[in-house]
C-alpha positions as CSV (number, residue, x, y, z in Angstrom):
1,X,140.7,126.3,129.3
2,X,143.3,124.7,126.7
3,X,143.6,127.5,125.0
4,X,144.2,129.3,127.7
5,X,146.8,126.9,129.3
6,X,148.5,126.3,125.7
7,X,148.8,130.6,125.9
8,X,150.2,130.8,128.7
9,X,153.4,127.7,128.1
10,X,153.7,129.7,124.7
11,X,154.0,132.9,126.1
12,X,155.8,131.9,129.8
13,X,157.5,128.6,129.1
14,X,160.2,129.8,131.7
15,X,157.2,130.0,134.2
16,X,155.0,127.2,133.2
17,X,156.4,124.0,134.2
18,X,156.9,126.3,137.9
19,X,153.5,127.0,138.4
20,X,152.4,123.5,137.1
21,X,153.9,122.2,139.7
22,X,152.9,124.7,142.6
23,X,149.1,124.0,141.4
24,X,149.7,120.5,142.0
25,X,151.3,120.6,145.3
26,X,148.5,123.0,146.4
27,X,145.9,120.9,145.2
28,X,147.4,118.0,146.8
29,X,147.4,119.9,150.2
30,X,145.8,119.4,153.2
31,X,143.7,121.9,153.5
32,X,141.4,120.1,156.7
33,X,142.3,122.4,159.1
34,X,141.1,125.3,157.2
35,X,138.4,124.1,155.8
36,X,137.0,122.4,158.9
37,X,137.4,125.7,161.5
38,X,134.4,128.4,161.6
39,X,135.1,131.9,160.1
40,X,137.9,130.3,158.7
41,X,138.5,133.2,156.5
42,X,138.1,132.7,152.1
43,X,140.0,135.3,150.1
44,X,139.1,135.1,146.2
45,X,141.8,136.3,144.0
46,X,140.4,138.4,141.0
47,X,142.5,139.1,137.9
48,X,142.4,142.0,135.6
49,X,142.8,139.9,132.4
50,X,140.3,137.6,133.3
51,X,138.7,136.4,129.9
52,X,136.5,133.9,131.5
53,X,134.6,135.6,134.4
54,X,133.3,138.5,134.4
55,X,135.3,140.6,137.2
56,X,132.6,142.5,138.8
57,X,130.3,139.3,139.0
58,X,133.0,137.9,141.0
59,X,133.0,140.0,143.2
60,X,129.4,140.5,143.8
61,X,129.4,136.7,144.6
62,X,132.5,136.9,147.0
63,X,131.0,139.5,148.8
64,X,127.5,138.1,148.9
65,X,129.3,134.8,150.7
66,X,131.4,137.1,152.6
67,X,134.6,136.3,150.9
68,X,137.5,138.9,150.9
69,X,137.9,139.6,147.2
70,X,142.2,140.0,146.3
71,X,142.8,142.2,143.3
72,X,141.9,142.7,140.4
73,X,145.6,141.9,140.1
74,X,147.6,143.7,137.6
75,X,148.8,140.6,134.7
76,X,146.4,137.6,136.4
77,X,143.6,136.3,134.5
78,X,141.6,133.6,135.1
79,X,144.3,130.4,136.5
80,X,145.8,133.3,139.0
81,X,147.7,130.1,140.5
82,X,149.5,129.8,137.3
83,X,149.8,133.5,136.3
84,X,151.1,134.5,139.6
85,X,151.9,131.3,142.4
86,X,154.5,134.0,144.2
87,X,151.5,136.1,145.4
88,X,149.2,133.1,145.9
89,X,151.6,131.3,148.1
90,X,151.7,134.8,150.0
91,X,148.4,134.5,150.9
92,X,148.6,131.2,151.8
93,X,151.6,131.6,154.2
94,X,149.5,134.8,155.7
95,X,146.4,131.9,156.7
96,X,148.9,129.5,157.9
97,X,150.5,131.7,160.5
């Protein structure tokens, strides 16, 4: 995982700091009235460049749980939140409407 994370400041600096600070805030969040509401619906974001989980294992175990399984998606690997926060915070806009 620091490997990773040192990767992707190295690689994204102009990014990093960004999606720091999205994780964070999303962390930080609420997330009650989700969590506590039946069939409150779980969607599993995949990457392609996943190093650290196998991809089709993932989503074997989302389906099994009967998650919705997003992606793979293109240029995400495993810290999606990090790699891509625009198309996370999508999502999460979608389930807050």
């Amino acid at each position: 995982v620091q490997a990773t994370v040192r990767r992707a400041f190295a690689t994204r600096p102009d990014r990093a700091a960004q999606g720091m600070t999205m994780g964070l805030l999303m962390i930080l969040h609420d997330w009650s009235r989700w969590l506590g509401a039946d069939g409150a619906p779980v969607r599993v974001l995949v990457g392609d460049e996943d190093t650290i989980h196998d991809i089709a294992a993932q989503q074997e175990y989302a389906r099994a749980h009967g998650f919705q399984v997003i992606g793979p998606i293109a240029g995400a690997g495993a810290f999606t939140l990090f790699q891509r926060p625009g198309l996370v915070l999508e999502h999460l806009r979608e389930l807050s409407a």
